[in-house]
TORZADO-796106 format. One record per residue (C-alpha): residue in one letter; x, y, z. Coordinates in pm, whole numbers, plus 50000, padded with zeros to 5 digits. Layout:
BEGIN
AXYZ;...
end
This chain:
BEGIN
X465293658562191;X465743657861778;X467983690661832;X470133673062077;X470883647561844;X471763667161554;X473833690261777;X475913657661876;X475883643561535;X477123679161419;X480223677861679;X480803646461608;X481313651661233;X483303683361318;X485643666061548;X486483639561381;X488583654961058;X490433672561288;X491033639761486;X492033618261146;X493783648360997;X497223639761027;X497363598061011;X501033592660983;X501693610561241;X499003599561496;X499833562361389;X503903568361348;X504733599461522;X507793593161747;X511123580461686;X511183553961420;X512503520461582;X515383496561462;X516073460361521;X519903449661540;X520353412061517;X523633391461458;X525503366761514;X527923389061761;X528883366562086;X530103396762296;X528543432662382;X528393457062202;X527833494162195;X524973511161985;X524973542561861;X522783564361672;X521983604561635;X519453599361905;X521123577062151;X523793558162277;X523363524062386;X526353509862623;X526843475562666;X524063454862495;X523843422062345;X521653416062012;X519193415561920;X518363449962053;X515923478261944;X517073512561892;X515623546361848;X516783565661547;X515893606661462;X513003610161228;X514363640861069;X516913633460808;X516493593560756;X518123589460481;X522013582260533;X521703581960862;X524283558961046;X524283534761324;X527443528061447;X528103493461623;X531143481861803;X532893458262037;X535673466262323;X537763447762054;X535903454061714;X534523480561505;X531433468061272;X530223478760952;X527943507460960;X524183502660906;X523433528260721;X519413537460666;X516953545760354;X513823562760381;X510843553860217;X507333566660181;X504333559860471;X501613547060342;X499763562060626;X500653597360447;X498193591560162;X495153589460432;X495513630160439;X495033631060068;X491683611760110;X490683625360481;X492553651660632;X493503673460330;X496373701260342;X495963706460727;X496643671260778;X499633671460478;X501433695860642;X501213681260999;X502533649160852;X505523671760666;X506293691460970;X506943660561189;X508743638860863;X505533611360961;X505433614260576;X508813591360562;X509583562360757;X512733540360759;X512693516060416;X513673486660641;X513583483261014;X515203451061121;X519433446061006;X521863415861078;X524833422761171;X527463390161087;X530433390361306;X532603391161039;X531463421260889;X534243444461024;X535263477260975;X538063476661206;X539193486061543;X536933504761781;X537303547761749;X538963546962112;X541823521261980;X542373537561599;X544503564661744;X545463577562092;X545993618161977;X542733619262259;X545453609262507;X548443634662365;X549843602662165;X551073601461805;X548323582761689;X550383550061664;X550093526261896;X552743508262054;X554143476562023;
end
């Protein structure tokens, strides 16, 4: 009865390292989500390296790639408008340091392999209508349609 015990403690404590030994990325992994908010009265179309959203009104959540946060863009327009970029920073997870303490290089190098290390240094962005950037990509020229690239009159 006392062996069966220790044999189950024993697992237990053999298991569980292996089970805490990447923290950011059990408690982050996936892609990192963004809320868009504004003050925009028509829909608009969301796009990021990940995904294109069609047709949305804000606020709306978006996914974004984990790999390569920093400088990543999210572009935002209108049938009629183009909006300034939102353009994203990464920062540290503070989930990370739990390998340092608990799940030691194993866990580290989980963490680095799936970027869980880094997480997006803010996650919620307003955009104000009058933040433009100009007209929407299909609009800006027509060389997609054999065109000049000027519009007409």
């Amino acid at each position: 009865m006392k062996k069966a015990k220790f044999i189950k403690a024993a697992l237990f404590a053999a298991i569980m390292p292996m089970l805490l030994s990447s923290c950011a990325t059990i408690v982050s992994g996936g892609s990192p989500k963004i809320t868009i908010d504004g003050n925009l009265t028509e829909p608009v179309t969301i796009t990021t390296t990940k995904q294109t959203y069609p047709n949305v009104t804000l606020p709306y959540v978006v996914k974004v790639n984990r790999h390569k946060l920093d400088g990543q863009r999210i572009y935002i327009q209108s049938e009629t408008t183009r909006y300034k970029d939102v353009v994203l920073e990464k920062s540290t997870n503070g989930w990370a340091f739990g390998n340092i303490l608990i799940g030691g290089l194993i866990g580290w190098g989980i963490d680095l392999g799936t970027n869980c290390v880094s997480k997006p240094a803010q996650t919620h962005f307003y955009i104000n209508a009058n933040d433009v950037q100009g007209q929407p990509a299909q609009q800006q020229n027509n060389y997609n349609n054999g065109g000049t690239g000027v519009e007409a009159p």
